[in-house]
C-alpha positions as CSV (number, residue, x, y, z in Angstrom):
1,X,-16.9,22.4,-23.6
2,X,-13.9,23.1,-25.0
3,X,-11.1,21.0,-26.1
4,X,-8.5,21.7,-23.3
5,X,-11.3,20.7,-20.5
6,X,-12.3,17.6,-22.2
7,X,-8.3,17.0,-22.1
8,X,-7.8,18.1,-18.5
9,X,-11.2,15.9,-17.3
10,X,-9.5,12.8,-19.5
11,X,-6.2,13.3,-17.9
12,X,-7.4,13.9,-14.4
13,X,-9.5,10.8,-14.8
14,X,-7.1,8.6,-15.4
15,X,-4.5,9.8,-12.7
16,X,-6.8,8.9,-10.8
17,X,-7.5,5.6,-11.7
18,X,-4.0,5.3,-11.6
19,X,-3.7,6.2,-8.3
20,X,-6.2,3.8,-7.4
21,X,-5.0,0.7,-9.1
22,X,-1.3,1.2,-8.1
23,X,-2.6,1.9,-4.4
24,X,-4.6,-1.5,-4.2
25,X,-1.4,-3.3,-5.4
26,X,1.3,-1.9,-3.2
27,X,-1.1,-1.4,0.0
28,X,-2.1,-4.9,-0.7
29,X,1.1,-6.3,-0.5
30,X,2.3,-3.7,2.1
31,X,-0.3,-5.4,4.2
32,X,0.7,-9.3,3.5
33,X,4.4,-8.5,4.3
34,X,3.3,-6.9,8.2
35,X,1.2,-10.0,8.3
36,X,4.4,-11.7,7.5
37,X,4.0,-13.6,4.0
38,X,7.4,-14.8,2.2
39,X,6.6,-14.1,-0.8
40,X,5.0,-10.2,0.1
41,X,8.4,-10.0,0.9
42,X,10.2,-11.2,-1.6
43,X,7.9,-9.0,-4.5
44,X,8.5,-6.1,-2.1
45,X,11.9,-6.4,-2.0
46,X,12.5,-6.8,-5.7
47,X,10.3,-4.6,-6.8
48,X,11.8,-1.5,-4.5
49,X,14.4,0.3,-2.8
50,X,14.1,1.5,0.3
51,X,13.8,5.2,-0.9
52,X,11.2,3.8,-3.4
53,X,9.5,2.1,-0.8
54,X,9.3,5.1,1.8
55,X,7.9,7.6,-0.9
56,X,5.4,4.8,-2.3
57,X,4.4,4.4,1.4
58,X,4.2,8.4,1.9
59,X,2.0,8.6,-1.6
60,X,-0.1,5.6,-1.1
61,X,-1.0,6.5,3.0
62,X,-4.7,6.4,2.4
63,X,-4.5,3.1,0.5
64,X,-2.7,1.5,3.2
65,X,-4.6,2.7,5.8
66,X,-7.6,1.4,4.4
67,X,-6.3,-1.8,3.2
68,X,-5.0,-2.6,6.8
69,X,-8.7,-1.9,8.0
70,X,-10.5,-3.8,5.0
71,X,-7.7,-6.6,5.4
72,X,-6.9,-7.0,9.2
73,X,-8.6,-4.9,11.8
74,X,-12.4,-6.1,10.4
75,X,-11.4,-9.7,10.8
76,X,-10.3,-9.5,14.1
77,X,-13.3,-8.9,15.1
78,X,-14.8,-12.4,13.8
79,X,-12.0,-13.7,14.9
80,X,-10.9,-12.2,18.3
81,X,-7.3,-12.5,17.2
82,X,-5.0,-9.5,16.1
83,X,-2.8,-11.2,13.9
84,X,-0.5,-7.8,12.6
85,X,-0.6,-4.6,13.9
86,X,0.4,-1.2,11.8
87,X,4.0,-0.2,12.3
88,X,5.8,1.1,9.3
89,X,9.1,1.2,11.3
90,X,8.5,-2.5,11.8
91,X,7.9,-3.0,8.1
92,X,10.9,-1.3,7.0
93,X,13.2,-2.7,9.6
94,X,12.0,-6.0,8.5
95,X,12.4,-5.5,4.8
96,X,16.1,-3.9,4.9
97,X,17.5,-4.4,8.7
98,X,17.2,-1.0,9.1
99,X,17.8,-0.2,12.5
């Protein structure tokens, strides 16, 4: 193995850790603010724009996805109660009035 591979497997790895770790947080939170927690809201709103925000939701699609399913739709069924549903137009309408 040469250097430059043990380099590129290195890097690759920890991109995508990176993607990982950043895609818990922000999907997480993503999540909490359609269920409609304050202070989701508030760490969403200081932490992004809404151009930040829309390429963070484009990059971290996957995460999101999965974290709404982990998060919301598996407990409705122990629950019988939907308590958010996925609507990014929602989200973003509710985070900067955008109409």
């Amino acid at each position: 193995m040469t250097t430059f591979v043990f380099f590129f497997f290195h890097i690759v790895y920890a991109l995508g850790l990176t993607y990982l770790v950043l895609g818990f947080i922000i999907s997480f939170e993503l999540v909490g603010v359609m269920s409609g927690s304050e202070y989701a809201r508030i760490w969403v709103r200081r932490q992004f724009t809404y151009d930040e925000l829309y390429y963070a939701v484009i990059i971290f699609y996957p995460m999101l996805k999965l974290a709404y399913f982990f998060l919301e739709y598996i407990p409705s069924f122990f629950t019988h109660e939907i308590r958010c549903t996925f609507d990014l137009e929602a989200l973003f309408s509710d985070l900067f009035n955008y109409k």
